[in-house]
Phi, psi and omega in degrees: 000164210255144176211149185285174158322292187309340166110027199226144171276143189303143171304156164066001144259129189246138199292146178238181207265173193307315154320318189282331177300297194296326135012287175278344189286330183254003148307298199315301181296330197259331166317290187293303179310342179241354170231278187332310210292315194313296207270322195265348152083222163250127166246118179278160182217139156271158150226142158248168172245137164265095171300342180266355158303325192279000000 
């Protein structure tokens, strides 16, 4: 959902409702568990910082 800096939602967009977050939150979670998770797997990423780099 589109938000300004201030925290305030963009005009002419409506906040949606509790119901509807968790809806969508669990449309999201059940998407990844039974598709997204299947094709695209886990990626890990390290990053260090290199001092010899600087």
């Amino acid at each position: 959902m589109p938000c300004s800096r201030s925290g305030r939602w963009s005009p002419g967009v409506t906040r949606p409702t509790r119901d509807q977050a968790r809806q969508a939150s669990r449309a999201h979670r059940e998407a990844w568990l039974t598709g997204y998770r299947g094709v695209l797997g886990f990626a890990t990423l390290v990053l260090v910082d290199n001092p010899a780099s600087h």
